[in-house]
C-alpha positions as CSV (number, residue, x, y, z in Angstrom):
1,X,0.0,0.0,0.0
2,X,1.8,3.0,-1.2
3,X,-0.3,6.6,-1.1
4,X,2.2,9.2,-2.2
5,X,1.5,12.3,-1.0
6,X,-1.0,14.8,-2.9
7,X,-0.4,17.1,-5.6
8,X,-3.5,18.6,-5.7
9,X,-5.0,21.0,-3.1
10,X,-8.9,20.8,-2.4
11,X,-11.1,23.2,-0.2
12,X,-14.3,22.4,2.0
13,X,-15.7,25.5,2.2
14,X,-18.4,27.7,3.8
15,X,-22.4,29.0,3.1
16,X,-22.6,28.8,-0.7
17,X,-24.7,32.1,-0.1
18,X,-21.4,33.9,0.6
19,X,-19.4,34.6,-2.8
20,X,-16.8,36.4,-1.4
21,X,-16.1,33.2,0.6
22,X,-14.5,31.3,-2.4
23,X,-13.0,34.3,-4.0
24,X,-9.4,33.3,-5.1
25,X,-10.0,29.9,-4.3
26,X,-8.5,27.7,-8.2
27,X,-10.4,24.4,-9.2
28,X,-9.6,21.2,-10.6
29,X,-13.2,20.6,-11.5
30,X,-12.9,23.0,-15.1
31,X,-13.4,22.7,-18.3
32,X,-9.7,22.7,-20.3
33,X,-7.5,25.4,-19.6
34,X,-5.7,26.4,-22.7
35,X,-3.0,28.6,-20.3
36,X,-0.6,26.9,-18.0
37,X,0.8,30.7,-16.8
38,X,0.0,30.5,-13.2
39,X,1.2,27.0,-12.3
40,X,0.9,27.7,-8.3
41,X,-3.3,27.8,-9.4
42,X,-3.0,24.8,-11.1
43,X,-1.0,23.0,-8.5
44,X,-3.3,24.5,-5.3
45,X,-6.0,23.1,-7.7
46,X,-9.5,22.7,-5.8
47,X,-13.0,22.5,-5.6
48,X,-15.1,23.8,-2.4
49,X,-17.9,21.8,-1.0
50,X,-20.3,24.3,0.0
51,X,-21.9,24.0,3.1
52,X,-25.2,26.4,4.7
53,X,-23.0,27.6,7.6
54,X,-21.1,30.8,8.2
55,X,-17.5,29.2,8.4
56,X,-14.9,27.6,6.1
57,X,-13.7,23.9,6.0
58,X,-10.5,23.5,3.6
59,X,-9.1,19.8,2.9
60,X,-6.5,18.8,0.8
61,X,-7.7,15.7,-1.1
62,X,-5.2,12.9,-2.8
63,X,-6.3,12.2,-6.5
64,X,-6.8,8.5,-7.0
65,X,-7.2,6.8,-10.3
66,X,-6.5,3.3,-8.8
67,X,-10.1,3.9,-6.5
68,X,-14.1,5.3,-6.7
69,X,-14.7,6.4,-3.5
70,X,-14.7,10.1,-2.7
71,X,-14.0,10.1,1.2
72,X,-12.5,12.9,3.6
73,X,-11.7,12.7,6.9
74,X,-14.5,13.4,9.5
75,X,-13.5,12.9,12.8
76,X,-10.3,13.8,15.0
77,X,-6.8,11.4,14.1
78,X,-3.1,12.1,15.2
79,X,-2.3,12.5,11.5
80,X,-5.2,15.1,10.8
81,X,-4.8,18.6,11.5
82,X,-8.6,19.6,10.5
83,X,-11.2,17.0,9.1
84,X,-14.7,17.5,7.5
85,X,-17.5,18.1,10.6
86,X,-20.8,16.7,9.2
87,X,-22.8,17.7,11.3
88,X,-22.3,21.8,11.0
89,X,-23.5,21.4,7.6
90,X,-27.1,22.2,7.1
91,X,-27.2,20.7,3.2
92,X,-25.4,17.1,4.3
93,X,-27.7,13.9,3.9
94,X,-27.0,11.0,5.7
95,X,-27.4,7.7,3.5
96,X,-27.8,5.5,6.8
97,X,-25.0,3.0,5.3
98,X,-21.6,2.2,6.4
99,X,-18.4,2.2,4.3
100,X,-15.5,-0.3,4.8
101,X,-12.5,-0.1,2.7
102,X,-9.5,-2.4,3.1
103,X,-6.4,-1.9,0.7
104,X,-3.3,-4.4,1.0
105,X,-2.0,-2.6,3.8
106,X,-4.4,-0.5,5.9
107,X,-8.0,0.4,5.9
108,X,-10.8,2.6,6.4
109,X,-14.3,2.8,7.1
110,X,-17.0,5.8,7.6
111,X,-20.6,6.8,6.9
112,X,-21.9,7.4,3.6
113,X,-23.7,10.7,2.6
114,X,-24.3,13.5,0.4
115,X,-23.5,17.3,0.8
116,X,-23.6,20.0,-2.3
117,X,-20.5,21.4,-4.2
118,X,-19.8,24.1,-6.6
119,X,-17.0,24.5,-9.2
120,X,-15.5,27.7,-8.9
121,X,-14.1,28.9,-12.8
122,X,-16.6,26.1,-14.0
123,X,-20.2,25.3,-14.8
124,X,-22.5,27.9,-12.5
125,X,-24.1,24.9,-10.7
126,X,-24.8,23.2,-7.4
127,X,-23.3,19.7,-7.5
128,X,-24.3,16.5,-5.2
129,X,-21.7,13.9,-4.6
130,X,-21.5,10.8,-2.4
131,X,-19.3,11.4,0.3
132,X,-17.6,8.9,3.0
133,X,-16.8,10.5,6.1
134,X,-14.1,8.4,7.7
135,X,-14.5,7.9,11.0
136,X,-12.0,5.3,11.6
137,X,-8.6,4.1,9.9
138,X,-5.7,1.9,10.1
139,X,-2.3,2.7,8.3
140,X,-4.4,5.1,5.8
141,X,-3.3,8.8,6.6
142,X,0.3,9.5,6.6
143,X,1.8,11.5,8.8
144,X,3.2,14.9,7.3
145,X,1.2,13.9,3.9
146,X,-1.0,17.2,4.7
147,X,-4.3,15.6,2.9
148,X,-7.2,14.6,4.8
149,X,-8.9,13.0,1.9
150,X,-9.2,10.8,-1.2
151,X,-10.7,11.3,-4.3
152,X,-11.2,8.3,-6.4
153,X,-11.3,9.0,-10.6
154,X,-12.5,5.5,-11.1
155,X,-15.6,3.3,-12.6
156,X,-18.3,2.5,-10.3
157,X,-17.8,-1.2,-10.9
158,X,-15.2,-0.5,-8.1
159,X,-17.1,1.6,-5.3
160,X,-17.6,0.6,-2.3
161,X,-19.7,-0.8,-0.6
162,X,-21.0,-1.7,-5.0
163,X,-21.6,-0.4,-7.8
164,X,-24.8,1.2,-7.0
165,X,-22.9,4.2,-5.2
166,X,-22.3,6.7,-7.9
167,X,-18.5,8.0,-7.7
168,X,-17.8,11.8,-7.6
169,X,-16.5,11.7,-12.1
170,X,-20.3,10.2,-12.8
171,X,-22.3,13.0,-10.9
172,X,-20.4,15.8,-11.9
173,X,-20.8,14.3,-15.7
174,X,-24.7,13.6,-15.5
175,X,-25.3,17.3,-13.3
176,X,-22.9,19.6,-15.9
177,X,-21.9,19.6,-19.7
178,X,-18.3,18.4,-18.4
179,X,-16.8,16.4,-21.4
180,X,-15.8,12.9,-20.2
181,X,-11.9,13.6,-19.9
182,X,-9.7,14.4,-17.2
183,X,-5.6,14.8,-16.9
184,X,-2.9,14.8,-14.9
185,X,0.7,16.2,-14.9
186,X,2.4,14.6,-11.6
187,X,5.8,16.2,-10.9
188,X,8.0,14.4,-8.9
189,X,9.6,15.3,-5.6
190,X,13.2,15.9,-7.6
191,X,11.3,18.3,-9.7
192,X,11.6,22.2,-8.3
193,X,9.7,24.9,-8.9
194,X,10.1,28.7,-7.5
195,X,6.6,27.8,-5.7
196,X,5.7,30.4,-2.6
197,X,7.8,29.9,0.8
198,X,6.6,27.1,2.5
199,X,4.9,25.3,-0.6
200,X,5.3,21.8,-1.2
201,X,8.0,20.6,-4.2
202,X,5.9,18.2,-5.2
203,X,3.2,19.7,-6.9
204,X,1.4,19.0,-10.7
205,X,-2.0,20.0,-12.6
206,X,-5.3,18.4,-13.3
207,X,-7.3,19.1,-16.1
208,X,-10.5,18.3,-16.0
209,X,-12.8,18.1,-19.2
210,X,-10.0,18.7,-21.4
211,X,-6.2,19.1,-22.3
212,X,-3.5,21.2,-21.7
213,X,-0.8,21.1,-24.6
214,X,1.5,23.4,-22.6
215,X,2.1,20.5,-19.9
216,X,3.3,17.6,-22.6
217,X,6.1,17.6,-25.2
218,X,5.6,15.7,-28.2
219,X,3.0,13.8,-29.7
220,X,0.2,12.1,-27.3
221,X,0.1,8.3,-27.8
222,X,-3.1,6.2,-26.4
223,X,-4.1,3.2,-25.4
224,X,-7.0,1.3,-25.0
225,X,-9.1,0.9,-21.4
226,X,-9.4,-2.8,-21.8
227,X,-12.2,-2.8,-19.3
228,X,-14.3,-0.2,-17.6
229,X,-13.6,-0.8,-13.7
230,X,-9.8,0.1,-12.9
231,X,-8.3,1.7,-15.7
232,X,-7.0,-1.2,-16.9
233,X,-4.4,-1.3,-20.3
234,X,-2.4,-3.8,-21.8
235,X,1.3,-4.6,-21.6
236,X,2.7,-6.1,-24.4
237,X,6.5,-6.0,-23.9
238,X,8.8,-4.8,-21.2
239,X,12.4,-4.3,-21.5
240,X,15.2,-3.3,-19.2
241,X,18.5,-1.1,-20.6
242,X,17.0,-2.2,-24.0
243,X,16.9,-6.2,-23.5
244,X,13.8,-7.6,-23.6
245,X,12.3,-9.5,-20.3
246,X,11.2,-12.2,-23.3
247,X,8.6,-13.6,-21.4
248,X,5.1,-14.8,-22.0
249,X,3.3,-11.3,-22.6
250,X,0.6,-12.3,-20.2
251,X,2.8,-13.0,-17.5
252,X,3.0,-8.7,-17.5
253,X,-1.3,-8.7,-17.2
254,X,-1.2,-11.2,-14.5
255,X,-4.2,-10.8,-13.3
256,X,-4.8,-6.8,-14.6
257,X,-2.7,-4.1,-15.4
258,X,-3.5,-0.7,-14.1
259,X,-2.9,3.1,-14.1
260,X,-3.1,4.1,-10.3
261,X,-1.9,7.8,-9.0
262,X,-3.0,6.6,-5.5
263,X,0.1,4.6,-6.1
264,X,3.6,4.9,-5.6
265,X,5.7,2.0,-6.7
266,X,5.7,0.7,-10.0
267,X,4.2,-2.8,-9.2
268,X,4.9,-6.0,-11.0
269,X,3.7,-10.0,-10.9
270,X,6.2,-12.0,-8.6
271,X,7.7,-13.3,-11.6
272,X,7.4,-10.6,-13.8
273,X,9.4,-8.5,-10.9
274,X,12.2,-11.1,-10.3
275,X,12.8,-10.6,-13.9
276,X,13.0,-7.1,-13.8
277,X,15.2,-6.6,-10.8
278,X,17.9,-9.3,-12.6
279,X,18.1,-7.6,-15.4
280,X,18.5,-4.2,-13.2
281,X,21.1,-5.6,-11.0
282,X,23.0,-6.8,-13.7
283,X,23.1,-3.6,-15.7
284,X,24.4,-2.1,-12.5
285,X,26.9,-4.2,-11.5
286,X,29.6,-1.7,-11.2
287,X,28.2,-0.8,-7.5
288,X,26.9,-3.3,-4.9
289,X,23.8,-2.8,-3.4
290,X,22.4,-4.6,-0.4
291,X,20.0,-7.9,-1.0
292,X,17.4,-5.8,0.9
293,X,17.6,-2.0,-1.1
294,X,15.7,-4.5,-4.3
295,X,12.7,-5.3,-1.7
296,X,12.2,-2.1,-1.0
297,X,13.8,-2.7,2.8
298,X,17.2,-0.6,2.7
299,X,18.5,2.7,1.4
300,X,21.1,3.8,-0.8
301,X,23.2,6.7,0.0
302,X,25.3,9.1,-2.0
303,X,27.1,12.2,-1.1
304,X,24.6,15.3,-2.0
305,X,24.8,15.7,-5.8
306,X,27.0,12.7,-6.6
307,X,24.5,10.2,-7.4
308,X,25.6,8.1,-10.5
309,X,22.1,8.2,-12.7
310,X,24.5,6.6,-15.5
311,X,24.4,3.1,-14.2
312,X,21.3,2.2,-13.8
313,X,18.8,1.3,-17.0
314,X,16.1,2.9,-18.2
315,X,13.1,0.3,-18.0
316,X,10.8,0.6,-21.0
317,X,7.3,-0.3,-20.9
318,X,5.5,-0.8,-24.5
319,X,1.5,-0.8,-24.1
320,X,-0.9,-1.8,-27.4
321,X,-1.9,1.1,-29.3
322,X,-5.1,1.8,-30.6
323,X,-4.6,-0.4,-33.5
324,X,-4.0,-3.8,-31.6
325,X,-1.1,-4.6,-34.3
326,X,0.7,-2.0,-33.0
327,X,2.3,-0.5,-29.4
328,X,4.2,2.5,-28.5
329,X,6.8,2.8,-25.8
330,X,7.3,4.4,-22.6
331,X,10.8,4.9,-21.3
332,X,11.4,5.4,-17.2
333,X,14.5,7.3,-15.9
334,X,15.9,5.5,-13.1
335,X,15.6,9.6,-11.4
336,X,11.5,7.8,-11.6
337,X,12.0,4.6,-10.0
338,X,14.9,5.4,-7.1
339,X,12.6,7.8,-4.9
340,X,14.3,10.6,-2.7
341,X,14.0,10.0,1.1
342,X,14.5,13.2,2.5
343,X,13.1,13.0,5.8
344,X,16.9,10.3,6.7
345,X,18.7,12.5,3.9
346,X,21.1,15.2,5.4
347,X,22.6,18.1,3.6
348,X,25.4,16.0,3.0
349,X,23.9,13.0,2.0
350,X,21.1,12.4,-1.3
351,X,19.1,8.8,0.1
352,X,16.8,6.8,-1.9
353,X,14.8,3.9,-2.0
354,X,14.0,1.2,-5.1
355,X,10.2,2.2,-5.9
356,X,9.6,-1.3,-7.9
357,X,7.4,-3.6,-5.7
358,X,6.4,-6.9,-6.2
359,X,2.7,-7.3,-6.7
360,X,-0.4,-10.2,-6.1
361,X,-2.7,-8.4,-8.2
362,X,-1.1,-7.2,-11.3
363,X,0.8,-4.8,-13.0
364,X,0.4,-1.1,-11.1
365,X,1.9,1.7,-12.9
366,X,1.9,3.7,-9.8
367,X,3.7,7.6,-9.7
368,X,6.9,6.3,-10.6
369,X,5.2,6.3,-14.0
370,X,2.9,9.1,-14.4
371,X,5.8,11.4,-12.9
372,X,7.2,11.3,-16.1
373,X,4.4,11.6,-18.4
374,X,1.4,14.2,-19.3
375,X,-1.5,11.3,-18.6
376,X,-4.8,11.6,-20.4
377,X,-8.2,9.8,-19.0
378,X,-9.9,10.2,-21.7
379,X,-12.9,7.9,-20.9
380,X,-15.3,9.4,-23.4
381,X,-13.0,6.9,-25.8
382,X,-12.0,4.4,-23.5
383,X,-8.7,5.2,-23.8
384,X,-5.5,6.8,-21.9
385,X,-3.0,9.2,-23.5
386,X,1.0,9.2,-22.3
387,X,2.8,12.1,-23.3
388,X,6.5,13.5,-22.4
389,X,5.7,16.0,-19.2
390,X,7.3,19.5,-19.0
391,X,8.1,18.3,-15.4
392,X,9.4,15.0,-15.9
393,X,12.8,14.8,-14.1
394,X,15.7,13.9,-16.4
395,X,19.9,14.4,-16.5
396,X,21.9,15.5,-19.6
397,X,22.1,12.3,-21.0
398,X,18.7,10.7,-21.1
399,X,15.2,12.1,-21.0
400,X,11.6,10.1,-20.9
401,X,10.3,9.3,-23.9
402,X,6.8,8.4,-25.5
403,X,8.0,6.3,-29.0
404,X,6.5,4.5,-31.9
405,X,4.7,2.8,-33.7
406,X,6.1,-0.7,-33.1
407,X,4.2,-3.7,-35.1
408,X,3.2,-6.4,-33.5
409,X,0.6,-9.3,-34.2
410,X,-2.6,-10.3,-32.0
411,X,-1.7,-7.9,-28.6
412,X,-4.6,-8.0,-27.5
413,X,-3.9,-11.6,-26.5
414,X,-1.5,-10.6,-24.2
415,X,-4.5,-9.3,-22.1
416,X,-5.2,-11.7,-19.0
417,X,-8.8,-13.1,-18.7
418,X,-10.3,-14.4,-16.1
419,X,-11.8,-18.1,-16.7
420,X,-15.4,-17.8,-16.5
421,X,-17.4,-21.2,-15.7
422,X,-21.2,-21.2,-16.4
423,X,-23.9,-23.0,-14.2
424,X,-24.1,-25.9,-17.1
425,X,-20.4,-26.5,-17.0
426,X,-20.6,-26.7,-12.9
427,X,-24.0,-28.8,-14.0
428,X,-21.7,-31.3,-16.4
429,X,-18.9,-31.9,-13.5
430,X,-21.6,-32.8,-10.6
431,X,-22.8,-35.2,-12.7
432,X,-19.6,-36.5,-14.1
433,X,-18.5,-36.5,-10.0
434,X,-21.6,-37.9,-9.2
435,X,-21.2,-41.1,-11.6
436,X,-17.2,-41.6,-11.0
437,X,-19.3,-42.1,-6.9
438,X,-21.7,-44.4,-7.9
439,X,-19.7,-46.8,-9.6
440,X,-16.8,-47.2,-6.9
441,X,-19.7,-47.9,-4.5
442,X,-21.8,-50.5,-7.1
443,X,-18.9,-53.0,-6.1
444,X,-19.4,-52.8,-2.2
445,X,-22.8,-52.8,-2.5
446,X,-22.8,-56.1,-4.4
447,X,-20.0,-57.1,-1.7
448,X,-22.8,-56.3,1.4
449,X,-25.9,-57.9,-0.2
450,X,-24.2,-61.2,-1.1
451,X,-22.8,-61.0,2.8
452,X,-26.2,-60.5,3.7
453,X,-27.8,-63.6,1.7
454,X,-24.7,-65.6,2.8
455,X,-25.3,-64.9,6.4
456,X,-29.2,-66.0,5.9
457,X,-28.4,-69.3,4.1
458,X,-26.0,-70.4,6.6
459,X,-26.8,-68.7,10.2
460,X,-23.2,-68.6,12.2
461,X,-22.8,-71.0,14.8
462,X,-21.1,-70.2,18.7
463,X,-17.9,-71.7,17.1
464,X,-17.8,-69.9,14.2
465,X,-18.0,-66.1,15.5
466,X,-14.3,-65.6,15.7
467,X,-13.7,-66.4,12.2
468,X,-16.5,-64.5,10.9
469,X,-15.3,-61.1,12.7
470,X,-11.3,-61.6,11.4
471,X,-13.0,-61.9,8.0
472,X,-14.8,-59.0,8.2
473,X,-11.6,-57.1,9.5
């Protein structure tokens, strides 16, 4: 379970009554911005969930492709330093259900409701969302993360507690003209901007309804969403300093393949991430690193501005393009997948830690993807765009890349599915099962009843008991 800290700001805010409230407050929640001038907006990107009450609530809320749920914080935690109060909100519903989400490590649950938001810079309207309040967790907020909430981009199929709960993307669609497309530019923690004093370096934009040219470089390659739940893609070849894995191009689909921002690591099958991590260690073999730093347990340390970027590989992910004979490549800098640890870094030392993970449920391509990509959702097409990001972190002698056409044959084999088995096949093997039975047991049967008609021809005698019992033993 790896939640990287947010990039995106959002604000709970007061009496939608009161303009002057949300004056100066940016928004996520836009139609496409054709100006990227004023970054800081886009990076303090927000939307304010309007309350009747004469006081502001502002949250900053993690954006989550790899989820459905939109769910804040309502209710005091060491790890919170404000959360959302319910009950000082005059237009908040109470759906009388519980919530219970459990990821592979931690959990939460809450309380589902409903309360109104606006989109400030968007659509005059009054939106109603489903909203969880959390009211208790286990390994979910992070300590010094500074968000007290998630916002899940994903299908319904994968709400909790079902499908029935519509997620936050679907009412905003069905209450507003909003196209069906949203974006994200995720820069990474090595990236620095001249943000304001005290400002996070990790920052980013989200584009919602559109895209912004200004954030990409090059052209924008896509890829089908194999399937409407997570937003799930195909993974047709991977290949580490330019050698390919060669491995059964399922194996990388095992049992999905996903495009999570909730996500940190890069996540691959067990086998799929032994693989990978040969192939890395062997391309950097002129340095030894500890049996742990590969499973994610031990740092690396380098004296401040001496790290040697040069010997690791780029790994390079190829996904089917919209043409199934064909894929397109996405290169990853090893300044992607070896994350900065700054809070055991000193000013003398740069630490980091190996950001590919092994995975039991597929292929994640967590930040230490997106961070070097322009990402388009553009679900109106069931597809997802990559292109190179103006805030992709690099050194002077490799950059991230978005390359093809390559031609393939039939990739959309390599896509993993699920066997499905009727109720006439499960039918077919009870009686199959049921007839194997019934003729083991036609012998003893036959064996009993001629015991039985034995025994009533010839009733035993007192001297023949003995025998009759070591028989039947």
């Amino acid at each position: 379970f790896g939640r990287r800290i947010q990039t995106q700001r959002a604000e709970i805010t007061g009496s939608p009554q009161d303009k002057s409230m949300t004056r100066g407050v940016s928004s996520v929640l836009t139609t496409a911005e054709k100006s990227c001038r004023d970054r800081e907006e886009r990076r303090r990107s927000a939307w304010n969930l309007k309350h009747l009450f004469p006081f502001v609530f502002q949250l900053n809320i993690l954006v989550d492709t790899g989820s459905s749920n939109f769910a804040v914080g309502a209710a005091s935690h060491p790890f919170l330093h404000r959360y959302y109060h319910r009950s000082l909100s005059s237009s908040y519903r109470d759906l009388g259900h519980g919530v219970y989400v459990p990821y592979t490590q931690g959990r939460w649950e809450g309380e589902l409701g409903t309360d109104l938001l606006s989109i400030p810079h968007g659509p005059n309207v009054s939106l109603r969302a489903n909203i969880a309040a959390i009211t208790q967790s286990d390994r979910f907020f992070i300590n010094g993360s500074n968000w007290e909430g998630i916002l899940g981009l994903a299908y319904a199929e994968i709400a909790r507690p079902d499908e029935t709960l519509e997620p936050f993307f679907d009412s905003l669609l069905r209450q507003t003209s909003v196209p069906d497309v949203f974006s994200l530019q995720l820069c990474g923690a090595g990236f620095t901007q001249n943000y304001s004093a005290g400002s996070s370096t990790v920052g980013g934009s989200m584009i919602i309804g559109g895209i912004d040219p200004s954030l990409c470089v090059g052209e924008l390659w896509y890829t089908p969403i194999r399937r409407e739940w997570y937003y799930e893609v195909i993974i047709v070849r991977i290949e580490v300093n330019g050698q390919d894995l060669n491995m059964d191009c399922k194996e990388y689909n095992y049992d999905k393949s996903i495009v999570d921002s909730g996500t940190t690591n890069l996540r691959l099958p067990r086998k799929v991430f032994q693989a990978a991590v040969k192939a890395i260690e062997a391309a950097s073999s002129t340095e030894q690193f500890p049996s742990g730093f590969w499973l994610g347990e031990q740092l690396v340390c380098w004296q401040a501005g001496s790290t040697p970027w040069h010997i690791f590989p780029v790994i390079s992910l190829y996904l089917m393009s919209e043409n199934t004979n064909q894929s397109f490549r996405i290169s990853i800098l090893p300044q992607q997948y070896l994350r900065p640890v700054e809070d055991v870094a000193s000013a003398q030392e740069d630490c980091y830690k190996f950001a590919v993970s092994q995975s039991s449920t597929g292929t994640v391509m967590g930040a230490v993807i997106m961070e070097g990509f322009y990402v388009v959702f553009d679900r109106e097409h069931r597809r997802i765009g990559f292109a190179v990001s103006t805030c992709h972190v690099h050194d002077e002698f490799r950059t991230a890349a978005v390359e093809g056409p390559f031609h393939g044959v039939d990739l959309e084999d390599c896509g993993y599915n699920v066997p499905q088995t009727d109720e006439s096949t499960l039918m077919t093997i009870a009686y199959i099962m049921a007839g194997i039975c019934a003729l083991f047991m036609l012998p003893l049967c036959l064996m009993v009843c001629q015991w039985r008609f034995t025994r009533c021809l010839h009733p035993l005698g007192t001297g023949d008991f003995s025998d009759d019992i070591s028989l039947l033993k």
